[in-house]
C-alpha positions as CSV (number, residue, x, y, z in Angstrom):
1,X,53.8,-47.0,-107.8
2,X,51.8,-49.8,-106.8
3,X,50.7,-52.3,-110.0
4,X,47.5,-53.1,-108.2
5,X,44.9,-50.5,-109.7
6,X,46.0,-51.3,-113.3
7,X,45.0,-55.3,-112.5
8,X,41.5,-53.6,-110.8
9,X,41.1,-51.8,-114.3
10,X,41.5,-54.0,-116.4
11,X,39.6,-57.1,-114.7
12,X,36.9,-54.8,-114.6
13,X,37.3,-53.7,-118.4
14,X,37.0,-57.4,-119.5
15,X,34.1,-58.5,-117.9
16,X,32.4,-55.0,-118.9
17,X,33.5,-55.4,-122.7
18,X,31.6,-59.0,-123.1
19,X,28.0,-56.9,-122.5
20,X,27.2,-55.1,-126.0
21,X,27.1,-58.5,-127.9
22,X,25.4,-60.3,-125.4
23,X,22.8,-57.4,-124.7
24,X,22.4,-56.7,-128.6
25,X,20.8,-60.6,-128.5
26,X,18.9,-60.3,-125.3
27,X,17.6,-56.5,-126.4
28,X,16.1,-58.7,-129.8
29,X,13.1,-60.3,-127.1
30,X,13.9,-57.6,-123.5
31,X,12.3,-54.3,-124.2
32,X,15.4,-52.1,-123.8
33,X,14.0,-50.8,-120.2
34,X,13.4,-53.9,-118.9
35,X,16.8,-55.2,-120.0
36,X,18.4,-52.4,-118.2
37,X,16.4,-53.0,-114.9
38,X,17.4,-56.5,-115.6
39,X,21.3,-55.8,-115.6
40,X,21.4,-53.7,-112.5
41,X,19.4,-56.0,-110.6
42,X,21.5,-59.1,-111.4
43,X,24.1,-56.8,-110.6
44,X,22.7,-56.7,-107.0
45,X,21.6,-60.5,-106.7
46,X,25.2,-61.8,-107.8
47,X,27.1,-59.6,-105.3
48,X,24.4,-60.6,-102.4
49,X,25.0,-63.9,-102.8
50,X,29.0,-62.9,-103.4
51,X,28.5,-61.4,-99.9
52,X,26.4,-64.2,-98.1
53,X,28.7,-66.8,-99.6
54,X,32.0,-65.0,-98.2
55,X,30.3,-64.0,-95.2
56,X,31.2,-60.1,-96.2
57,X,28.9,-57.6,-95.1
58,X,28.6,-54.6,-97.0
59,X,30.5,-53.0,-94.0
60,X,33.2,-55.5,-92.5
61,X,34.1,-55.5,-89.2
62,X,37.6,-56.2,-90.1
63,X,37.6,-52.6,-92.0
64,X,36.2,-49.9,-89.5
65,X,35.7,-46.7,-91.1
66,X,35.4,-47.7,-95.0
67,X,31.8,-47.4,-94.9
68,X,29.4,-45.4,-96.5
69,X,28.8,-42.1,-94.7
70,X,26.0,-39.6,-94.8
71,X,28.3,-36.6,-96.6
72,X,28.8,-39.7,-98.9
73,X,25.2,-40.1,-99.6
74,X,25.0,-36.8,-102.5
75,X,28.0,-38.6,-104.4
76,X,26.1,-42.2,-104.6
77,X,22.8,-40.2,-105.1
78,X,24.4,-38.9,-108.2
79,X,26.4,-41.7,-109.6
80,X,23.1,-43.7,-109.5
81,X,21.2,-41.7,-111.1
82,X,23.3,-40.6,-114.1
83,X,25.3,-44.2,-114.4
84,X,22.8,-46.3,-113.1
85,X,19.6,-45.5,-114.5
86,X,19.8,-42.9,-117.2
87,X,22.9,-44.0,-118.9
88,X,22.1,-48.0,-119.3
89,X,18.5,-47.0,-120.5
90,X,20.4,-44.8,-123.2
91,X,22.9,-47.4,-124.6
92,X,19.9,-50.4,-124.3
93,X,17.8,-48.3,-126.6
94,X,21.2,-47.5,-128.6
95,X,22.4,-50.8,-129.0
96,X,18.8,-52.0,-130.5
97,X,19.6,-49.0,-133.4
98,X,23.4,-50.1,-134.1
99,X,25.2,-52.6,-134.5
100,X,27.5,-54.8,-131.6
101,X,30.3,-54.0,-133.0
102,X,29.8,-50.1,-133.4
103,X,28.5,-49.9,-129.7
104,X,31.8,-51.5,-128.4
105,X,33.5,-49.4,-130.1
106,X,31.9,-46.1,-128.9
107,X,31.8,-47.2,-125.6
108,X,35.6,-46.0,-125.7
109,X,33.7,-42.5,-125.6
110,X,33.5,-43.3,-121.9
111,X,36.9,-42.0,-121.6
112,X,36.6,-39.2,-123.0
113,X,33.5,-37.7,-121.2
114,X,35.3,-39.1,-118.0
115,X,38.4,-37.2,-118.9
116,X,36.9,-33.8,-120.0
117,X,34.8,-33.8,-116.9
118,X,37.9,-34.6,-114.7
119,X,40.0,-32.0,-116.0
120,X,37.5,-29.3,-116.7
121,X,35.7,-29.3,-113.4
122,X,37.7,-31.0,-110.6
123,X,41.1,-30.0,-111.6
124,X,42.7,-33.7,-112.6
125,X,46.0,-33.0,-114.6
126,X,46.0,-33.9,-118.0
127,X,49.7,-34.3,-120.5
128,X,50.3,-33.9,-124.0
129,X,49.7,-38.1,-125.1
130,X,46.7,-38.3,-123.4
131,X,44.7,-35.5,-124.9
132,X,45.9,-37.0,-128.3
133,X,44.3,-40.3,-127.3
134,X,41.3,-38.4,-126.8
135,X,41.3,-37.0,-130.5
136,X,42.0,-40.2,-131.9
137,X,38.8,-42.2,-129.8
138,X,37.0,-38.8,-130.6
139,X,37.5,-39.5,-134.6
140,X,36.8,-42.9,-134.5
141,X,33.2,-42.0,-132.6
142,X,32.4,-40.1,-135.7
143,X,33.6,-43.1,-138.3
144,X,31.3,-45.5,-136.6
145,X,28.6,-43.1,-137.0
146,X,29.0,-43.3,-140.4
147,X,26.7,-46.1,-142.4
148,X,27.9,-47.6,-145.4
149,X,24.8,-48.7,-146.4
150,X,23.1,-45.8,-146.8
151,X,25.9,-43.3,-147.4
152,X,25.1,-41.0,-144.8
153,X,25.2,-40.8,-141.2
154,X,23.0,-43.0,-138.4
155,X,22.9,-40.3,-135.4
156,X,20.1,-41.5,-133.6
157,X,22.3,-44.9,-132.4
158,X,25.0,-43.2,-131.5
159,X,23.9,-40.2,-130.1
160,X,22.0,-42.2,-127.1
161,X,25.3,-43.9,-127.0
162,X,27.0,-41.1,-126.1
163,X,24.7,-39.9,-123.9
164,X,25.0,-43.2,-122.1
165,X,28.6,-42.5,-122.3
166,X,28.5,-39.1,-120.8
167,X,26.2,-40.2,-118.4
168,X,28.6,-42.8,-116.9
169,X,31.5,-40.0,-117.3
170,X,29.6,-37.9,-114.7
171,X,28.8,-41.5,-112.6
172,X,32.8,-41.9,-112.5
173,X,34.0,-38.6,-111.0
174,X,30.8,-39.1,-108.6
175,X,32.2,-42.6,-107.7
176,X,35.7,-41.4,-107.5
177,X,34.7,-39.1,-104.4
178,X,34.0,-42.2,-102.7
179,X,36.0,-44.2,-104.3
180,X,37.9,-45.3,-100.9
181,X,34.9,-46.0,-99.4
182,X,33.4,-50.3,-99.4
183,X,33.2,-51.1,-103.1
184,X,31.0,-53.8,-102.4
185,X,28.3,-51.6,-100.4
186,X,28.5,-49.2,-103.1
187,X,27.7,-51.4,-106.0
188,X,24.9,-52.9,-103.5
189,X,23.2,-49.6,-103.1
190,X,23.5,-48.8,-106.6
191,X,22.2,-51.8,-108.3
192,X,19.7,-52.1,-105.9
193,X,18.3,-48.7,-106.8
194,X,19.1,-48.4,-110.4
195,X,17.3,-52.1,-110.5
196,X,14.3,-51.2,-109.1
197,X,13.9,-47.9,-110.7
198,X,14.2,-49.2,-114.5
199,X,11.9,-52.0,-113.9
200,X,9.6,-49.7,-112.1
201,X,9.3,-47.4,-114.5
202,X,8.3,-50.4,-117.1
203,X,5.8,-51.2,-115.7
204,X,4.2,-48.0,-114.9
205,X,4.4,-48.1,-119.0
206,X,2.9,-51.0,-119.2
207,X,6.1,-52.6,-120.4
208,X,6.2,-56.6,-120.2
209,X,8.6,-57.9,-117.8
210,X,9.6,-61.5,-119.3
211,X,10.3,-64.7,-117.6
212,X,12.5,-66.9,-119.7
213,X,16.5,-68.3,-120.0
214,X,17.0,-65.2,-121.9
215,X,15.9,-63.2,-118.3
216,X,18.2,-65.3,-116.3
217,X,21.1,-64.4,-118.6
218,X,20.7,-61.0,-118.2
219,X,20.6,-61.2,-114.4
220,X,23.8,-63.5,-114.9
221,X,25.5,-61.0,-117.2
222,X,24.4,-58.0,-114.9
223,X,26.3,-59.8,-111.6
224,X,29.5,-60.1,-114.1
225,X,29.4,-57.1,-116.1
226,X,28.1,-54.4,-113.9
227,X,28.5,-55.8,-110.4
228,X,31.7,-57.4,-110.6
229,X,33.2,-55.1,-112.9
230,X,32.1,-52.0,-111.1
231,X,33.8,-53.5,-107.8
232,X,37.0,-53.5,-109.1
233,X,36.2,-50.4,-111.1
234,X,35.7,-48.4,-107.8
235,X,38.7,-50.1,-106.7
236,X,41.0,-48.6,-109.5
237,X,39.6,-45.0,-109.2
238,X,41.4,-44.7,-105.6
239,X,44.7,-45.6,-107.1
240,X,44.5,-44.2,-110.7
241,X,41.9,-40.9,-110.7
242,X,39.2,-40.8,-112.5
243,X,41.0,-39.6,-116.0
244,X,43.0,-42.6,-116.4
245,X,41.0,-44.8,-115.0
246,X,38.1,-44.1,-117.8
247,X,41.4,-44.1,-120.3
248,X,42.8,-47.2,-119.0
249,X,38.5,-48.7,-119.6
250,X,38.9,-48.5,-123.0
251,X,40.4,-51.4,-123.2
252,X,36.8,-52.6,-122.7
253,X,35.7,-51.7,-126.0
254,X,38.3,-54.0,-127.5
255,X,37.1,-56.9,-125.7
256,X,33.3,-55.9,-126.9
257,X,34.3,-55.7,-130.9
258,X,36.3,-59.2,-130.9
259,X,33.3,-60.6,-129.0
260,X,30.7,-59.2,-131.2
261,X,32.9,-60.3,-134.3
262,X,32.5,-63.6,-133.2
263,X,29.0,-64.3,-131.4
264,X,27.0,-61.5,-134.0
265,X,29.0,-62.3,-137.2
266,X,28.9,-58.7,-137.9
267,X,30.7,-57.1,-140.9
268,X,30.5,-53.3,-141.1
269,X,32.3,-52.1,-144.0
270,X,35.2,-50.5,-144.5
271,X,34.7,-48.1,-141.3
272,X,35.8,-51.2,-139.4
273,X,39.5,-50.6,-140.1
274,X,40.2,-46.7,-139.7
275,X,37.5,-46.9,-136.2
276,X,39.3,-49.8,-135.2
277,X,42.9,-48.4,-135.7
278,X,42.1,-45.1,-134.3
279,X,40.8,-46.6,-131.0
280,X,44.2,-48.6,-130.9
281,X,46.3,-45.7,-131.8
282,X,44.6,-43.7,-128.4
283,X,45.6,-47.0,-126.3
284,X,48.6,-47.0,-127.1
285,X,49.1,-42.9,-126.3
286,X,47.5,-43.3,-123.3
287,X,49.6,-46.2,-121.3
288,X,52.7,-44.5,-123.0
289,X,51.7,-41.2,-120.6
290,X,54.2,-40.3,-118.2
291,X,53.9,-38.3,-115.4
292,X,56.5,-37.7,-112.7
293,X,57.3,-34.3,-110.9
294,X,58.6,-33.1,-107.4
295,X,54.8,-32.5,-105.4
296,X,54.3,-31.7,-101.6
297,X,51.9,-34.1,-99.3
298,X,50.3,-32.0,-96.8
299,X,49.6,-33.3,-93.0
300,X,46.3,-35.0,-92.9
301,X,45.0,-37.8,-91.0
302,X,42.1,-40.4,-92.1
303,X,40.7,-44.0,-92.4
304,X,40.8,-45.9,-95.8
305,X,41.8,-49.3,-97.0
306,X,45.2,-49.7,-98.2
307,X,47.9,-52.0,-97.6
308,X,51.9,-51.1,-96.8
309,X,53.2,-52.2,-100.4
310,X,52.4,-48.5,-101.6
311,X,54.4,-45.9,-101.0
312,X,52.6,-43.8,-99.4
313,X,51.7,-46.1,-96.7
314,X,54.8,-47.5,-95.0
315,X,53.8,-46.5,-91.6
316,X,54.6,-48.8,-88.3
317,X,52.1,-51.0,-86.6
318,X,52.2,-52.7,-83.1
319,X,51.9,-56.0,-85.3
320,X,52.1,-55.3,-88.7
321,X,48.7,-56.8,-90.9
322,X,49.4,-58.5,-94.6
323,X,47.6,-57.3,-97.0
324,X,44.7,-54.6,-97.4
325,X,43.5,-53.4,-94.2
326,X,41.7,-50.1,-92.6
327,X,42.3,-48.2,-89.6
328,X,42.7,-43.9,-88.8
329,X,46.2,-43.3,-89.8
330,X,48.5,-39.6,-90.2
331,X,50.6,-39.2,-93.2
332,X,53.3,-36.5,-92.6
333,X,53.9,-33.6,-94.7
334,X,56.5,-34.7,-97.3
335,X,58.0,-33.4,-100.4
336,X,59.6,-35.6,-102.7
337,X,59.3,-37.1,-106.8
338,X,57.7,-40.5,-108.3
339,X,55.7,-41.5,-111.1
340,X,52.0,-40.8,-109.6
341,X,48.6,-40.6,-111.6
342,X,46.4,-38.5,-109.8
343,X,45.1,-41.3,-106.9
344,X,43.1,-40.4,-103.0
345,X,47.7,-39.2,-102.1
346,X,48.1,-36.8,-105.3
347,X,45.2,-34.9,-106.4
348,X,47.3,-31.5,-106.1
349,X,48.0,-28.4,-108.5
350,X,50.4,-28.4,-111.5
């Protein structure tokens, strides 16, 4: 089992765990809205200039075939909507109602909506350890609900965090459909539009769209946080699923709380230490998960980037390519046993 989709995961989990701190001091002087529109777009400007600076297109010559197709379109539709526009508007206007540290936290809740939806309505397998790990995050969400201060629970922060967070659950078993398609095109199309849209809709409400240092960080944290990390992101869902690739995310969250601990000087209370534990305790279950079975690999032939270190694509070339490459290839039927999660090669019945 190819290592490379854990190092997509988490690259893409740390650069998405700095935002909540940083975006609980920009949301202080962005109207929430704007600040989304503000993300998205600087998700779109950093990987333009990403691509103009390699001299990438969003389709490469060198990969025929791993562009976006019209029977894509529906997927992208629907992971731009629901993770692009409603879901960053939901934790922006969460955030300014909780505290860093509490929204890094919950963002773990991610998982979980990415996992229910995985195994509930496109048939992803799901063991024993894993569905604990949901339970744990699960009881830490309602912890960090909880406000000290008042002795009673803050819902309206949290809820549109979850919402955000079952928003982008539906955005990741969208993206995982074309997940082997160009990650750099995808994340183009999508910030473009998601952009656009927010900052559209502002100003139809008359929102003020500011133009300060405090607007060129969050174009600068929307290249890193939402561009870059959701390239390598849609690289991960090909080779881990969309379960435990939203499991293996919540190593995000950690990221977030230390950050906020340190830039926000936030102190909670005693929630702090059960939430805290409870989202390590569902780590830990979740990369202890194993998973290994004799399966069958029907016949099929098709065109996708991959390279010949995984198993599943050890097939002979005229001259063999190093590295990642795309062309139409067949993989034979075959019947055999490995540790898999369920990737593109092993999304089959248990």
């Amino acid at each position: 089992m190819t290592q490379k989709p854990l190092l997509y995961i988490l690259v893409s989990a740390a650069c998405f765990g700095i935002s909540p701190p940083i975006a609980k001091i920009l949301v202080a002087d962005i109207p929430p809205l704007v600040l989304a529109g503000l993300l998205y777009s600087g998700a779109f400007l950093g990987l333009s200039l990403f691509a103009l600076a390699s001299k990438v297109r969003p389709t490469a010559p060198e990969a025929p075939g791993t562009g976006l197709r019209a029977k894509d379109l529906p997927w992208l539709a629907g992971a731009t909507l629901f993770g692009g526009i409603i879901a960053p508007i939901s934790l922006m206007y969460g955030l300014s109602l909780t505290s860093g540290f509490a929204t890094s936290l919950l963002l773990n809740l991610e998982g979980v909506a990415t996992a229910l939806i995985a195994v509930l309505f496109f048939q992803e397998n799901a063991g024993r350890r894993l569905w604990w790990a949901l339970a744990c995050m699960t009881a830490a969400g309602i912890f960090l609900a909880w406000d000290p201060d008042r002795g009673s629970f803050n819902l309206a922060g949290p809820l549109l965090i979850c919402l955000s967070m079952f928003c982008w659950g539906i955005d990741n078993n969208a993206t995982r459909h074309i997940s082997a398609r160009d990650p750099i095109q995808i994340a183009l199309l999508k910030g473009l539009v998601s952009g656009t849209a927010s900052l559209s809709l502002a100003w139809l409400l008359g929102m003020e769209i500011p133009w300060s240092g405090r607007t060129v960080l969050a174009l600068l944290l929307g290249a890193l946080s939402y561009g870059v990390s959701l390239v390598f992101f849609i690289k991960a869902l090909a080779g881990l699923g969309s379960f435990r690739t939203g499991l293996f995310f919540s190593l995000a969250p950690f990221i977030g709380a230390l950050a906020s601990l340190a830039l926000l000087k936030e102190w909670i209370g005693w929630i702090m230490f059960p939430a805290a534990g409870l989202m390590i305790a569902g780590f830990w279950l979740m990369i202890e998960e194993k998973h290994d079975h004799s399966h069958v690999h029907a016949a099929v032939t098709h065109t996708h980037g991959h390279d010949h270190e995984e198993i599943h694509h050890r097939h002979p070339h005229d001259a063999a390519p190093q590295g990642s490459h795309s062309h139409e290839h067949t993989h034979p039927a075959k019947v055999h046993a490995h540790a898999h999660w369920p990737d593109t090669h092993h999304r089959h019945d248990h």
